[in-house]
C-alpha positions in Angstrom: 13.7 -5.6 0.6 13.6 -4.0 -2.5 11.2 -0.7 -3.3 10.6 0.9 -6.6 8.0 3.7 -7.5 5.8 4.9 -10.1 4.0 8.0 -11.2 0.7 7.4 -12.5 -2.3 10.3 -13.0 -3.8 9.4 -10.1 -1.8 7.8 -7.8 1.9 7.0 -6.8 2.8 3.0 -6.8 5.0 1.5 -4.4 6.3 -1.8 -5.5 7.8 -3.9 -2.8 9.9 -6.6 -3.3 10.9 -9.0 -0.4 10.4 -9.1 3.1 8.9 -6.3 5.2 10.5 -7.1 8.9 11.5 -5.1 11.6 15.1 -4.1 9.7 13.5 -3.1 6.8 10.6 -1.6 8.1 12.0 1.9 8.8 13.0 1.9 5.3 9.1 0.9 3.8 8.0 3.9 6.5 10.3 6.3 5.0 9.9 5.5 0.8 5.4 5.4 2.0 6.0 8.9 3.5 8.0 10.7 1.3 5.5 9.5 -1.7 2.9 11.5 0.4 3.6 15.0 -0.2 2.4 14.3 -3.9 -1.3 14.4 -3.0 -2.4 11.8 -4.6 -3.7 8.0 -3.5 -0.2 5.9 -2.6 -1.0 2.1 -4.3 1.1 -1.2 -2.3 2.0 -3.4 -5.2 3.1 -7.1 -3.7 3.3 -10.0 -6.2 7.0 -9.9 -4.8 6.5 -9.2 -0.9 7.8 -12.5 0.3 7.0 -11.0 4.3 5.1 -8.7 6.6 6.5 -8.6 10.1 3.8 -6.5 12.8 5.9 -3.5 12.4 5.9 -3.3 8.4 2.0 -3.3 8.5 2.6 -0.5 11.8 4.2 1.0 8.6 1.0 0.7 7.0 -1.3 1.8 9.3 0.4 5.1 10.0 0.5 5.7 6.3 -3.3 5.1 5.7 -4.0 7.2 8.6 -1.8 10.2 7.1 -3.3 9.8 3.9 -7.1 9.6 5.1 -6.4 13.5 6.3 -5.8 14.7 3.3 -8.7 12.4 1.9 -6.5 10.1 0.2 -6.3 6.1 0.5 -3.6 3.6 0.6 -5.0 0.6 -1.5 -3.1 -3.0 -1.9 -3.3 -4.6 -5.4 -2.1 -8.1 -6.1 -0.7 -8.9 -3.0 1.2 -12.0 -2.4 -1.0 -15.1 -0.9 1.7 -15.7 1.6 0.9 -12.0 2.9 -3.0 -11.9 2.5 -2.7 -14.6 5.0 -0.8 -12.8 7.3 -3.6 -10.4 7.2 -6.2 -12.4 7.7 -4.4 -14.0 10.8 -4.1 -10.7 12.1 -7.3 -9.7 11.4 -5.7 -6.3 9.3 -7.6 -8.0 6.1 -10.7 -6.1 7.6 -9.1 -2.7 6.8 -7.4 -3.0 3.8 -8.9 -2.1 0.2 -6.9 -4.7 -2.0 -7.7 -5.1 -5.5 -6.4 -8.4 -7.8 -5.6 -6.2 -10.6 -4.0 -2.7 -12.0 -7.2 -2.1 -14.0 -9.5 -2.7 -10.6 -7.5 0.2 -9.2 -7.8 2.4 -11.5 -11.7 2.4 -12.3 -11.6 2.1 -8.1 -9.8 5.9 -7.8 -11.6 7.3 -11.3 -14.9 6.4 -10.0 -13.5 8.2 -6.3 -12.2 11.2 -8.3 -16.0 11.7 -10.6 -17.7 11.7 -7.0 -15.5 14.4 -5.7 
């Protein structure tokens, strides 16, 4: 697994690239908390996640809830098919604000920010 990151205005974007399992998953927890601290939304980019063991979206999970306290969000955009079906088999599809493109996330966390 490969992760890289990106400052943008509004949020921090964590691209992952491979598979998510339970040797890399300490590694995803780590790279998802230490983007935290920057206050702003943290954005799962996954055209290249090629897996998603239980204890990468664990990963996930704990994130979103740390976020939500300081009234941020985690958001997916395009996520692999192989792992929105995951997902849905796991029934985590029901919690997770994903979004087929950048430009879908943006106006998603502008239109957030003009409420606030």
């Amino acid at each position: 697994m490969h992760i890289h990151k990106q400052e943008h205005d509004l949020f921090c974007m964590i691209v992952v690239v491979g598979k998510v399992n339970t040797t890399t998953s300490d590694e995803l927890k780590r790279h998802l908390f230490e983007s935290m601290p920057m206050k702003k939304h943290l954005v799962i980019e996954g055209t290249n996640m090629e897996y998603l063991a239980s204890t990468g979206i664990r990963s996930f999970i704990e994130a979103e809830k740390e976020l939500e306290k300081s009234g941020k969000e985690l958001l997916f955009y395009n996520l692999a098919e192989e792992i929105l079906e995951i997902l849905l088999r796991t029934g985590h599809h029901k919690r997770i604000k994903h979004f087929l493109s950048l430009d879908d996330v943006i106006t998603y966390l502008e239109s957030k920010e003009s409420e606030d």
